[in-house]
N, C-alpha and C positions, 0 to 999 in steps of 0.2 A: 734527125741526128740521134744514135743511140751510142752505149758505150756496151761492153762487155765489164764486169766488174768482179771479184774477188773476194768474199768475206765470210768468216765462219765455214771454211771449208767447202765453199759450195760457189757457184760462178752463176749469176746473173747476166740479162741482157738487161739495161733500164733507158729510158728517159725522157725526158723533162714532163715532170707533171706525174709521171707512173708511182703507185705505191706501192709500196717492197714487203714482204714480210721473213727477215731474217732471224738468226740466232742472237741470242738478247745480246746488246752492246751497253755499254757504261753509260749514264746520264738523264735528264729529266725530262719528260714533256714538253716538247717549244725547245731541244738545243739544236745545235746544228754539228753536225759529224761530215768531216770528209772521209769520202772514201778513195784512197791512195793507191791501193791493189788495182790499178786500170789494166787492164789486157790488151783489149781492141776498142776505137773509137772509127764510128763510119760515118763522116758527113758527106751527104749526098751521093757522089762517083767516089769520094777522097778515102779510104781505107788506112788506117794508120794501126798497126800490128808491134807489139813488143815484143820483145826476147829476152823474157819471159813478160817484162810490163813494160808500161812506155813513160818514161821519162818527164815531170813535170805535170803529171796529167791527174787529175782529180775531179768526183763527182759530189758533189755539195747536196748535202739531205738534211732531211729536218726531222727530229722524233715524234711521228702522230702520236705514237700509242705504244706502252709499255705489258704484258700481260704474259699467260700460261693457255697454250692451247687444249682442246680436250682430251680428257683424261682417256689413254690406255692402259687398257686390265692384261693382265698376264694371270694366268691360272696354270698351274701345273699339277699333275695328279700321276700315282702309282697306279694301278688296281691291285685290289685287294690288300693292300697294307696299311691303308687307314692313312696315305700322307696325303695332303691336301694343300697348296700354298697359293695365297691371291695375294696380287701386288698389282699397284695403282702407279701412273707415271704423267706427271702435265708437264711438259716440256717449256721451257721460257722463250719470250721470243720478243722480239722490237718491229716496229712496224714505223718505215722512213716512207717520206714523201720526196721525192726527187727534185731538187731546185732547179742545179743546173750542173753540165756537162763541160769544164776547162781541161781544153785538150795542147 
């Protein structure tokens, strides 16, 4: 059983047991976040599709890990006129652990 899922702008396939690593969500180490944005859920032959989501359907997650991934440099340069700019970027990010699939 897997679901299609929705969050931070970006569509996942998850589950049960699979760990995710999304754009940061609100909350602490050990909460538990549903996630509502359900698209498609497929048990076994059973294929359940929404238009646009399905109705009632949510995947229950747990917060492993709160963090910033690694840093990208941005450098930008003229030639010849002496401009020179470096900029640094860690993007935030949440990492859920998949409980379970209610379809």
């Amino acid at each position: 059983m897997y679901a299609i899922v929705r969050t931070g702008g970006k569509q996942y396939q998850v589950a049960c047991g699979d760990t995710l690593r999304v754009e940061k969500l609100a909350g602490d180490i050990g909460d538990s976040v549903d996630l509502n944005d359900v698209l498609m859920v497929v048990e076994g032959e059973e294929v359940k599709v929404g238009q646009p989501l399905l109705e009632n359907a949510k995947v229950v997650a747990k917060i492993a890990e709160q963090g910033k991934s690694k840093k990208v440099l941005v450098f930008k340069k003229k030639r010849r006129k002496g401009y020179r700019l470096k900029k640094g970027h860690r993007q935030s990010y949440t990492s859920l652990k998949i409980e379970e699939i209610k379809a």
